[in-house]
N, CA and C atoms as a LAMMPS dump frame, in Angstrom:
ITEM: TIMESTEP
0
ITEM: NUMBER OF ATOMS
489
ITEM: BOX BOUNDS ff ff ff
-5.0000000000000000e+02 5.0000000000000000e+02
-5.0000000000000000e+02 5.0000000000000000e+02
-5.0000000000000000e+02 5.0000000000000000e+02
ITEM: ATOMS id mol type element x y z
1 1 1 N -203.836 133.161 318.833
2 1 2 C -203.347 134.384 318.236
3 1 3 C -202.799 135.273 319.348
4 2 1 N -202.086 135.993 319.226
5 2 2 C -200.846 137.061 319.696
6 2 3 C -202.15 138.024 320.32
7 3 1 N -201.983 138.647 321.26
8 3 2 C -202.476 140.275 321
9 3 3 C -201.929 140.875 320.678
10 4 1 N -200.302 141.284 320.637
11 4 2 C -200.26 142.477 319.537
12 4 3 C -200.574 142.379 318.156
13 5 1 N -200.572 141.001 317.847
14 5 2 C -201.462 140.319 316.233
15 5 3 C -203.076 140.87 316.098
16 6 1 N -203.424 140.522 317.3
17 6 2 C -204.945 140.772 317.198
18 6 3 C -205.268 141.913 317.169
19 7 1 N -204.175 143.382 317.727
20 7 2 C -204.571 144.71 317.937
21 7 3 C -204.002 145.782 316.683
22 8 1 N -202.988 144.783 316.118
23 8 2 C -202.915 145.085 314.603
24 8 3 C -203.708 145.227 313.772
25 9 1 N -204.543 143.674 313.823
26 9 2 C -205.54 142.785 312.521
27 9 3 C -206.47 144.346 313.439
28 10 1 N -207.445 144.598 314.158
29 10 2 C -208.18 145.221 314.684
30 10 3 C -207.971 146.995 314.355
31 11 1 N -207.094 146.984 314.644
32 11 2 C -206.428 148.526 314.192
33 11 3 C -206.686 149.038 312.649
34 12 1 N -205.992 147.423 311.652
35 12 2 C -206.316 147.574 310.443
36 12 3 C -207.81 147.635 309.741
37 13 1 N -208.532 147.052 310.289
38 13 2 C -209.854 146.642 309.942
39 13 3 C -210.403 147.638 310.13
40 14 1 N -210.139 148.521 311.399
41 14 2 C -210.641 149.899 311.85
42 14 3 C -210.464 151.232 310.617
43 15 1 N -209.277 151.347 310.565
44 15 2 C -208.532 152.083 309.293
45 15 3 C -209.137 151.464 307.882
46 16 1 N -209.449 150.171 307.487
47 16 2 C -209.777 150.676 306.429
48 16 3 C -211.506 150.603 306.109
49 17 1 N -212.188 150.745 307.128
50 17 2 C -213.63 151.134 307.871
51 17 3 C -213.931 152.311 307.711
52 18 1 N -213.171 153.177 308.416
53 18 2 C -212.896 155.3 308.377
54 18 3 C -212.806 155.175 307.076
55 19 1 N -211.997 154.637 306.404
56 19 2 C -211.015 155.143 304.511
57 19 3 C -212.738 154.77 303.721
58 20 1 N -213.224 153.658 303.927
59 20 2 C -214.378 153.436 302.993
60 20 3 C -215.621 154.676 303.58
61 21 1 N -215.566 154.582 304.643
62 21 2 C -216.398 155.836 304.77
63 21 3 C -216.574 156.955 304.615
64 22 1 N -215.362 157.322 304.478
65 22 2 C -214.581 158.759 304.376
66 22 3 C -214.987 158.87 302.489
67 23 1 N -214.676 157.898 301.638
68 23 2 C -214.284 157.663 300.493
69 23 3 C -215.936 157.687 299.598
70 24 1 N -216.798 156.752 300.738
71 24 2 C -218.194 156.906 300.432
72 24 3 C -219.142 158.097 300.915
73 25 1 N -218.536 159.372 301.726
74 25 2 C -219.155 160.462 301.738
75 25 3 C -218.629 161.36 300.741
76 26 1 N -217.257 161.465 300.331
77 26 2 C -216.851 162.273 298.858
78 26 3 C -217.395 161.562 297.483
79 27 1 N -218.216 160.849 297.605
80 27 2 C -218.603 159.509 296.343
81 27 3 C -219.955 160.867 296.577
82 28 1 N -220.524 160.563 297.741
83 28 2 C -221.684 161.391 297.446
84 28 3 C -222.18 162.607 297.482
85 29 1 N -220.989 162.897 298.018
86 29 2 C -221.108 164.861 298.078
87 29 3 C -220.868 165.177 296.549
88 30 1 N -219.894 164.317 295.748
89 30 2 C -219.628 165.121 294.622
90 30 3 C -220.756 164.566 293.659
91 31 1 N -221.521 163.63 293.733
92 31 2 C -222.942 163.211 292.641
93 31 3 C -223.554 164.212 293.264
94 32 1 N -223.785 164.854 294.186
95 32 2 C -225.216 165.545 295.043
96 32 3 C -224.528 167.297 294.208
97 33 1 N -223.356 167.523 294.31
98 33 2 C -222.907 168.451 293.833
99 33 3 C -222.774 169.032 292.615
100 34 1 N -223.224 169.04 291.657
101 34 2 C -223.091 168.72 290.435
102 34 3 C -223.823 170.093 289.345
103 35 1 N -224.112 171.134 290.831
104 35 2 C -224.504 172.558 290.35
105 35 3 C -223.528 173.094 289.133
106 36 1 N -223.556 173.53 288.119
107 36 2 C -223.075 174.687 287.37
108 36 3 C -222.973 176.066 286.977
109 37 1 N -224.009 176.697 288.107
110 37 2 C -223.931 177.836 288.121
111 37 3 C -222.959 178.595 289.031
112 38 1 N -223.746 179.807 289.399
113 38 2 C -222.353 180.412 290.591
114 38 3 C -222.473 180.079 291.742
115 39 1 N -221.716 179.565 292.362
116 39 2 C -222.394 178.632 293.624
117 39 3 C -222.018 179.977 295.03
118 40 1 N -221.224 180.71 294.79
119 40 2 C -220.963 182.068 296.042
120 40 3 C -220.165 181.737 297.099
121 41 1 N -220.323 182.267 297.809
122 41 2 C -219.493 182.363 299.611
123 41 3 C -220.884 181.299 299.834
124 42 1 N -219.814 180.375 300.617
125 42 2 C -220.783 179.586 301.823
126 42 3 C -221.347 180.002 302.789
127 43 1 N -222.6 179.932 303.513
128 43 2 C -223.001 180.547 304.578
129 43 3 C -223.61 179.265 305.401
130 44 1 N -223.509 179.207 306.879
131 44 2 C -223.694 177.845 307.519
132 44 3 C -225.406 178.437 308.356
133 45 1 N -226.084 177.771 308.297
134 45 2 C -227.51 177.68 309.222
135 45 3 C -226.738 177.595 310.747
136 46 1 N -227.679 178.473 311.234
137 46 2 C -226.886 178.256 313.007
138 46 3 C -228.521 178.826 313.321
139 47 1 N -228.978 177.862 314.287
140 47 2 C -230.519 178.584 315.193
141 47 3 C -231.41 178.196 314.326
142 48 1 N -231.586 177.587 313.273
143 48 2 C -232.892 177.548 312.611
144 48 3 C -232.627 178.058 311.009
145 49 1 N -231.43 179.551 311.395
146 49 2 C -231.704 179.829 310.138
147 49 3 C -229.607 180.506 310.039
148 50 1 N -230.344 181.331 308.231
149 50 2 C -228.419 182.158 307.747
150 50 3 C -228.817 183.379 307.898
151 51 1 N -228.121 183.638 308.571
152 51 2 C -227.726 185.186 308.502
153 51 3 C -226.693 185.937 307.613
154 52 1 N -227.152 187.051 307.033
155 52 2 C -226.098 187.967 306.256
156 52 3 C -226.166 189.404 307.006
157 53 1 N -224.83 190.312 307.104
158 53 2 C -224.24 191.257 307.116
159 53 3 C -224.789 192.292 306.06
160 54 1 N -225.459 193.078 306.547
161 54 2 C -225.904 194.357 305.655
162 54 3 C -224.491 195.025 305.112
163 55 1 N -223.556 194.94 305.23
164 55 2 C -222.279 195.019 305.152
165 55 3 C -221.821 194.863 303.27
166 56 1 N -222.037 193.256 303.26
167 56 2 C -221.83 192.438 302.321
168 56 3 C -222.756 193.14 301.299
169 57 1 N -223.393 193.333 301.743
170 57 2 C -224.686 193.454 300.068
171 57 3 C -224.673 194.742 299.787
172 58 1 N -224.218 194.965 298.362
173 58 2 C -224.266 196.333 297.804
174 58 3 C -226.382 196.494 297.016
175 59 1 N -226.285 197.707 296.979
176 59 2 C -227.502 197.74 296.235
177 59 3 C -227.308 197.58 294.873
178 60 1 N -228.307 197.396 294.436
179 60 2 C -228.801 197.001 293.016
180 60 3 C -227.43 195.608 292.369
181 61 1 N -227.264 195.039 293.557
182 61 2 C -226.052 194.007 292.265
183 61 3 C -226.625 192.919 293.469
184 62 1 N -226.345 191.791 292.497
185 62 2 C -225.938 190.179 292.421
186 62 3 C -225.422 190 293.243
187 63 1 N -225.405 188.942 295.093
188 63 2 C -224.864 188.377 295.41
189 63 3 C -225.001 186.649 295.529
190 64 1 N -224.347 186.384 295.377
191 64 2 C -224.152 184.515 295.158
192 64 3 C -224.396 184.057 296.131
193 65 1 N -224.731 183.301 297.314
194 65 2 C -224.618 182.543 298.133
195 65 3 C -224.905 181.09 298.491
196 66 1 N -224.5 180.407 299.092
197 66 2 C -224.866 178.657 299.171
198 66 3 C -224.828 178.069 300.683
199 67 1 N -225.657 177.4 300.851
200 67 2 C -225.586 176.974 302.42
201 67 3 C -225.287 174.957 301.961
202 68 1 N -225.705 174.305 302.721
203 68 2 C -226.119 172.998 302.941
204 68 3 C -227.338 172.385 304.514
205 69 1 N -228.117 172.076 303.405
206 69 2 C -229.429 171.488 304.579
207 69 3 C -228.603 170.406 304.92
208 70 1 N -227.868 169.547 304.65
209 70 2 C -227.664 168.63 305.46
210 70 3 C -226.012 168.059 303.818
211 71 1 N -225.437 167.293 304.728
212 71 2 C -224.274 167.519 303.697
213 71 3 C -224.49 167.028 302.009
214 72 1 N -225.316 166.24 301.62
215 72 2 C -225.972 165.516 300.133
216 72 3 C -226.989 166.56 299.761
217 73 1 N -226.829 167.647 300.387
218 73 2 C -228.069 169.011 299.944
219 73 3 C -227.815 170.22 299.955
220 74 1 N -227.261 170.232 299.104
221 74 2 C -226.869 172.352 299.135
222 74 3 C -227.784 172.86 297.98
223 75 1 N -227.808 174.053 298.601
224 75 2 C -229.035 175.315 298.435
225 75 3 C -228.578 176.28 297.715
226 76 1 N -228.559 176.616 296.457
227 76 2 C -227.896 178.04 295.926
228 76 3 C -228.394 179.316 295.885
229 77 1 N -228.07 180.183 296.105
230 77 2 C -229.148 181.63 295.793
231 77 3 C -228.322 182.262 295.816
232 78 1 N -229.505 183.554 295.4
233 78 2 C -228.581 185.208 295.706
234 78 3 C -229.695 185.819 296
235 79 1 N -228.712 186.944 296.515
236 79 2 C -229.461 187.901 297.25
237 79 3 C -229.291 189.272 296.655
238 80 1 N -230.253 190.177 296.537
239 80 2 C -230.277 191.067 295.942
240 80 3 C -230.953 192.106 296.557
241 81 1 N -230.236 193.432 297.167
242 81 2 C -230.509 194.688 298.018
243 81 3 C -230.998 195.742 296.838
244 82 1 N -232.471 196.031 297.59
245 82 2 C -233.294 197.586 296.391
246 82 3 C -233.364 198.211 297.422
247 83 1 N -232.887 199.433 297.393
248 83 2 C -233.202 199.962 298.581
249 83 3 C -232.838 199.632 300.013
250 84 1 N -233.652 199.539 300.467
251 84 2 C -233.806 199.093 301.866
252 84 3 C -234.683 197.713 302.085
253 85 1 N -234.898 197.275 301.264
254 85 2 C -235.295 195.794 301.045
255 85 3 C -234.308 194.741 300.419
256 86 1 N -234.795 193.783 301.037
257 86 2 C -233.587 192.22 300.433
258 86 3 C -234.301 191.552 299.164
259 87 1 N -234.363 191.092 298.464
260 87 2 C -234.814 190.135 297.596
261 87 3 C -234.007 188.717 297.861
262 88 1 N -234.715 187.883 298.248
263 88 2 C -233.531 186.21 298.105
264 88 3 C -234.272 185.193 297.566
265 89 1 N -233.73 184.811 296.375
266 89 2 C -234.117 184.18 295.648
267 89 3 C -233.427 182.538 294.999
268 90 1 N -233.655 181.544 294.64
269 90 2 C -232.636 180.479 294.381
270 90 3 C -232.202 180.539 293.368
271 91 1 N -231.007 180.071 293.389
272 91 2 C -230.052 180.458 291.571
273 91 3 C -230.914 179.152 291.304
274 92 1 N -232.019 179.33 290.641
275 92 2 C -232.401 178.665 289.778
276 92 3 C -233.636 178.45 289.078
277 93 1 N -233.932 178.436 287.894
278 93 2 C -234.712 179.074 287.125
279 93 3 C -236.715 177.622 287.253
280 94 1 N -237.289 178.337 287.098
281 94 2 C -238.592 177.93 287.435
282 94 3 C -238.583 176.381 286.694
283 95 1 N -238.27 177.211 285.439
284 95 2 C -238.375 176.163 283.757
285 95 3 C -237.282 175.16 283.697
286 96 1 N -235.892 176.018 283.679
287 96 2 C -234.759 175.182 283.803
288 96 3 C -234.248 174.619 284.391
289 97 1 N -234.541 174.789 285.568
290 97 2 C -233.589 174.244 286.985
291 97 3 C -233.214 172.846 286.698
292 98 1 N -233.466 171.996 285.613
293 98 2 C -232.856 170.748 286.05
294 98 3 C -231.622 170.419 284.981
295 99 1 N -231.038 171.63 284.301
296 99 2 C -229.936 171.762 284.137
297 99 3 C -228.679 172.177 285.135
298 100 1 N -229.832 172.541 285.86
299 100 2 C -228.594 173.3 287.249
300 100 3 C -227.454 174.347 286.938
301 101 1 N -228.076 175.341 286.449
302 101 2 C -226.743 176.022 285.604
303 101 3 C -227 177.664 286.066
304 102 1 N -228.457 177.714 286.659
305 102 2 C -228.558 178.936 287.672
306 102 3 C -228.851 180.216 286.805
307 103 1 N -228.472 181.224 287.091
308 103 2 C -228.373 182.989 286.364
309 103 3 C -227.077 183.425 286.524
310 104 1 N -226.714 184.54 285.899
311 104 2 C -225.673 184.885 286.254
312 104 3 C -226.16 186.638 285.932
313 105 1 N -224.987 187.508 286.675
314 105 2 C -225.137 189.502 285.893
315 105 3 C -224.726 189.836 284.815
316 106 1 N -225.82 190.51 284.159
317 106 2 C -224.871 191.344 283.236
318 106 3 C -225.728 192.261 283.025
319 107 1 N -224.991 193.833 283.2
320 107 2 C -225.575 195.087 282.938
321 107 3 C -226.595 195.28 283.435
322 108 1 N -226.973 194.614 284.645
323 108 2 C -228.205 195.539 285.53
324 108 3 C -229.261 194.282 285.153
325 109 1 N -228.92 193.137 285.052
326 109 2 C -230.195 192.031 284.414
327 109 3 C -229.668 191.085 284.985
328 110 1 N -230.274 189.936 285.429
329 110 2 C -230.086 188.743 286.186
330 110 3 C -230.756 187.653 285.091
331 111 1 N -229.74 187.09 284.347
332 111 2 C -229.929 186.438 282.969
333 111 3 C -230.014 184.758 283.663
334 112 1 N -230.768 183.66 282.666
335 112 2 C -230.602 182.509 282.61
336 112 3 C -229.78 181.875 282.1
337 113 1 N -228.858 181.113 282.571
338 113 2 C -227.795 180.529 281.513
339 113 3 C -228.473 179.292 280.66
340 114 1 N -229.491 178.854 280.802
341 114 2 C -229.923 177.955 279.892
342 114 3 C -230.89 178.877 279.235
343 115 1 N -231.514 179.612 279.292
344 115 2 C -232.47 180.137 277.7
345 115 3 C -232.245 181.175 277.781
346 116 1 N -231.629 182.021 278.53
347 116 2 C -231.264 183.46 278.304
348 116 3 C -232.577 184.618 278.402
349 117 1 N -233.436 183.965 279.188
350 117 2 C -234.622 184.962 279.875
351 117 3 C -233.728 186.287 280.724
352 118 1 N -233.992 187.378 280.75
353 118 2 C -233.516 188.22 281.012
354 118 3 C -234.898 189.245 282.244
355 119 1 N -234.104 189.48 283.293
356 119 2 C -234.814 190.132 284.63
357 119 3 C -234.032 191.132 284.959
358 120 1 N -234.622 192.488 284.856
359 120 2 C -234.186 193.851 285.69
360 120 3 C -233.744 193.397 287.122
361 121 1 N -232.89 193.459 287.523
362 121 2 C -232.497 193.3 288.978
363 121 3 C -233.434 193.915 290.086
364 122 1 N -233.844 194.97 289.637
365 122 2 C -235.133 195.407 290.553
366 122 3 C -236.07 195.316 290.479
367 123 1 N -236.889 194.311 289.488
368 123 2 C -237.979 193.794 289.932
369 123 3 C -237.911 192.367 289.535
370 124 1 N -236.723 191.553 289.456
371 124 2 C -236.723 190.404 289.6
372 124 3 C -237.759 189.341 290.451
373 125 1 N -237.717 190.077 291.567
374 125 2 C -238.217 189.215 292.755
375 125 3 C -239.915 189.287 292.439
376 126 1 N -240.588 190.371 291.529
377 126 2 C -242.123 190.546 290.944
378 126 3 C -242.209 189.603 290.181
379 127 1 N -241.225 189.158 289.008
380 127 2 C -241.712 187.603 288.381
381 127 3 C -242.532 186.637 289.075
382 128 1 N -243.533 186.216 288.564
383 128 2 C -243.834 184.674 289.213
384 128 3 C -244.556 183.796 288.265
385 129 1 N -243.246 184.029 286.891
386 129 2 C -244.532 183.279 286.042
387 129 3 C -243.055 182.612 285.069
388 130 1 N -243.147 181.361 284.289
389 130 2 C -242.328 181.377 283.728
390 130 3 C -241.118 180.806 283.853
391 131 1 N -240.102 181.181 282.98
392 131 2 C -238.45 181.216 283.502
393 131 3 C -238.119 182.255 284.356
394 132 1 N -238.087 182.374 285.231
395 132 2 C -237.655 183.506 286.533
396 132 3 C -237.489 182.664 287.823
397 133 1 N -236.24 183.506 288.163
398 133 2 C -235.845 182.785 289.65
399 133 3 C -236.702 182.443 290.904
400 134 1 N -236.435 181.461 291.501
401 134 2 C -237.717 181.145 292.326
402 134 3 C -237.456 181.862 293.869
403 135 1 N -238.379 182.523 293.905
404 135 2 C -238.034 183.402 295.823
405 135 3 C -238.489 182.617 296.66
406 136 1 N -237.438 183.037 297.83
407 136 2 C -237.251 182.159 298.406
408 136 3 C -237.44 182.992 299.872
409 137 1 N -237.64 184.415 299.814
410 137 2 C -238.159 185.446 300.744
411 137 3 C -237.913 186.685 299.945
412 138 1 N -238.883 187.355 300.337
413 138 2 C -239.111 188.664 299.385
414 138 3 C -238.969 189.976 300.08
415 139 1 N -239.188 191.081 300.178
416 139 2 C -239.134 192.439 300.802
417 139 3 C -238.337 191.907 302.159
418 140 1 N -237.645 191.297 302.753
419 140 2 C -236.822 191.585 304.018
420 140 3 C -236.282 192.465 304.08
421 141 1 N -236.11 192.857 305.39
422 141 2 C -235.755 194.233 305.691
423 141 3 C -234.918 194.158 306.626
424 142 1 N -233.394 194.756 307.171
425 142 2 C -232.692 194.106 307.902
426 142 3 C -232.713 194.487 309.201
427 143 1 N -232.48 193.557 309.917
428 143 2 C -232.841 193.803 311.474
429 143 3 C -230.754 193.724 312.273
430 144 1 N -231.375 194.812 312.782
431 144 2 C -229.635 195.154 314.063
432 144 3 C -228.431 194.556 312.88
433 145 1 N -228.202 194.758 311.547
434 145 2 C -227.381 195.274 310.909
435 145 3 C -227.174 193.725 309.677
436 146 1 N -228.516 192.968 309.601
437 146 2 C -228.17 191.361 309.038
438 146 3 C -229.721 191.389 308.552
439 147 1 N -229.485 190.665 307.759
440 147 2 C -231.038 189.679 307.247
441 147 3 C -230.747 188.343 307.166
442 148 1 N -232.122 188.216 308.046
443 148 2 C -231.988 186.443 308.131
444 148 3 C -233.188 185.94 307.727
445 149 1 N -232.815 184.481 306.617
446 149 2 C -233.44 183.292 305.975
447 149 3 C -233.829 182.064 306.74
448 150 1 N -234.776 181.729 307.041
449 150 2 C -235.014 180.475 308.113
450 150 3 C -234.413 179.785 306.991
451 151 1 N -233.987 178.501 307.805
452 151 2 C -234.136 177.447 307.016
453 151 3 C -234.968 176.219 306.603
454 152 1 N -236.336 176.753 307.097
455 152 2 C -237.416 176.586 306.557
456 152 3 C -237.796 176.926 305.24
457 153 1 N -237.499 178.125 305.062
458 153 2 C -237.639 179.06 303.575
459 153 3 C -236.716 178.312 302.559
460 154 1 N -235.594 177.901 303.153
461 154 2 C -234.636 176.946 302.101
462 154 3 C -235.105 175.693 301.665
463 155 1 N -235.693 175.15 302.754
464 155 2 C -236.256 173.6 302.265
465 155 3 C -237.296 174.274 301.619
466 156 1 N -238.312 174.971 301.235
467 156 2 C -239.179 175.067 300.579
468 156 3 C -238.56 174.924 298.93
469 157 1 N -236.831 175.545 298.298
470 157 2 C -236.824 175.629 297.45
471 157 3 C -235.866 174.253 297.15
472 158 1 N -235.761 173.396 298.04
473 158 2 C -234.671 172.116 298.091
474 158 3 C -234.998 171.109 296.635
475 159 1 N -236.45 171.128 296.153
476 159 2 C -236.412 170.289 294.777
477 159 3 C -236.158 171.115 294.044
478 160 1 N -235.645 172.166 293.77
479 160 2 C -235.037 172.398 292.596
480 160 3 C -233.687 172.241 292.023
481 161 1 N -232.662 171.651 293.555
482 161 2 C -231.504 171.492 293.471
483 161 3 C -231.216 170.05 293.354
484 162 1 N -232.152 169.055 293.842
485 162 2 C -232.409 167.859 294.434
486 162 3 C -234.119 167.022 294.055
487 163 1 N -233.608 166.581 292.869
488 163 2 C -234.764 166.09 292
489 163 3 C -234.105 164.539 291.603
């Protein structure tokens, strides 16, 4: 055989090696993906843990957010500012979560989209019984202008996304 034959056949074999791999990580990101609720702004783990911008978070409302523990594992939540405290909790409900379909706002209540349990936004994060969102860190308080989530605290809520 030729070498430029052989660095062809080699080249090709290479190329379609990357294409099946490439082809078998979108095979499984999109089965692993398969959330229906509000999935938010992405936020990436850097050091252990995510950081947010006191910036971003208004008081008393709903923010969405989503990271990934590792790429076949993303994490949904929101975060919710009372005051001078954080609430962060996982979009996803104690009872329901294995519809994957999360909460969504309306009028000052952080509702279930599968049974329609209904939570005051300000004392959401006091539930612990029931259909109510599962916390995932509670009273944070923000430090030099951010609040940060280990990502320790995330794997704690990882079977509810990943069952």
């Amino acid at each position: 055989m030729k070498k430029s034959t052989f660095t062809i056949l080699a080249l090709a074999t290479f190329l379609v090696f990357v294409n099946f791999q490439l082809a078998e990580a979108d095979i499984q990101k999109s089965n692993d993906d398969n959330f229906l609720g509000e999935k938010g702004k992405e936020l990436f783990v850097q050091g252990g843990a995510i950081s947010i911008s006191e910036k971003e978070l208004q008081k008393h409302q709903v923010h969405f957010f989503h990271t990934f523990l590792s790429p076949e594992r993303p994490i949904y939540f929101i975060v919710i500012r009372v005051d001078s405290n954080y609430q962060v909790l996982a979009n996803a409900c104690r009872l329901c979560f294995q519809a994957k379909s999360g909460f969504y706002e309306e009028d000052g209540y952080l509702v279930c989209k599968v049974c329609g349990n209904r939570y005051r936004i300000e004392e959401v994060a006091t539930v612990q019984e029931g259909c109510s969102p599962v916390p995932i860190e509670t009273n944070l308080i923000a430090k030099e202008g951010k609040i940060v989530v280990s990502r320790e605290s995330l794997e704690k809520v990882s079977s509810y996304f990943h069952f």
